[in-house]
LUMFI-599465 format. One record per residue (C-alpha): x, y, z; residue in one letter. Coordinates in steps of 0.2 Angstrom, whole numbers, plus 2048, in hexadecimal, padded with zeros to 3 digits. Example, Ala and Ser with C-alpha at 12.3 -4.5 7.8 and 13.67 -1.06 7.14 Angstrom:
# residues 2
83E7EA827A;8447FB824S;
This chain:
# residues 108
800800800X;8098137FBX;80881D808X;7F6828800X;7EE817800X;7F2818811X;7EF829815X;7DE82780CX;7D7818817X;7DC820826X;7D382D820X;7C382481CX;7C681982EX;7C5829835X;7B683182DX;7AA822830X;7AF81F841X;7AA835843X;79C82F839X;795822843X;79682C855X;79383B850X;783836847X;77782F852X;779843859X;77284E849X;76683D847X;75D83F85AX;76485185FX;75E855871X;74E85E86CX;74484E864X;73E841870X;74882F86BX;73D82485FX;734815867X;73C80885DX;750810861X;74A80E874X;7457FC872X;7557F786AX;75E800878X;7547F5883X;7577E487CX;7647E5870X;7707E187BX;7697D3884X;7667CC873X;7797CD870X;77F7C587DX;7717B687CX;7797B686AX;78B7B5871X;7857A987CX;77F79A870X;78C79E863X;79979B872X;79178A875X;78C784865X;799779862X;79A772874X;79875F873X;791757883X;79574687EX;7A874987BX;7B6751887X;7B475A896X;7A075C892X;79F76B892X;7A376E8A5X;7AF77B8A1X;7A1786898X;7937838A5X;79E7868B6X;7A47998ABX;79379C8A6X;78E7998B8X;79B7A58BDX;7997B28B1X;7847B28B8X;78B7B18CAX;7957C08C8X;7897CA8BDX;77D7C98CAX;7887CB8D9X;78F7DA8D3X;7877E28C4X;7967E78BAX;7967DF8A7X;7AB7E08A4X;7AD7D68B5X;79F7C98B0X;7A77C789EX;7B77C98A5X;7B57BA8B6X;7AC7B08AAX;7BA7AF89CX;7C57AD8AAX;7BE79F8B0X;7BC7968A2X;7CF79889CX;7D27938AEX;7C97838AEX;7CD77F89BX;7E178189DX;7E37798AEX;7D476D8B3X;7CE7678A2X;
């Protein structure tokens, strides 16, 4: 790559990364109440992802075969543990992945 290629897709890395936060701001500016349907994705879009990540992280986890599947159910059981001990997503992602690297590496 020269260096313009370069300096032109920096360039457009840039602009749609400005693009995309600064849009949703001239889109719903303060004096227009939000849209019914943008509040219902804010609602439960994001439980929707995580349920998401949560069976693509499990689908190829064979219950006949290997550790069955301990290692995934004693994280996942962490991971809900510490979410609802302490409320905090990063330290519920965070224990949970922990664990399971944990248990994977040195038990299983």
């Amino acid at each position: 790559m020269t260096i313009s290629q370069q300096i032109i897709t920096i360039g457009l890395c840039v602009g749609a990364t400005m693009l995309t936060r600064f849009l949703p701001f001239i889109i719903f500016n303060e004096n227009r109440k939000t849209p019914e349907f943008i509040q219902y994705i804010g609602k439960y879009l994001p439980a929707a992802v995580f349920g998401m990540l949560v069976i693509y992280s499990l689908k190829n986890v064979n219950i006949l075969q290997g550790s069955h599947g301990i290692p995934e159910i004693i994280s996942i059981a962490v991971t809900i543990v510490l979410h609802l001990w302490k409320r905090q997503m990063l330290i519920s992602i965070a224990g949970g992945t922990v664990c399971y690297m944990f248990l994977l590496h040195f038990l299983f």
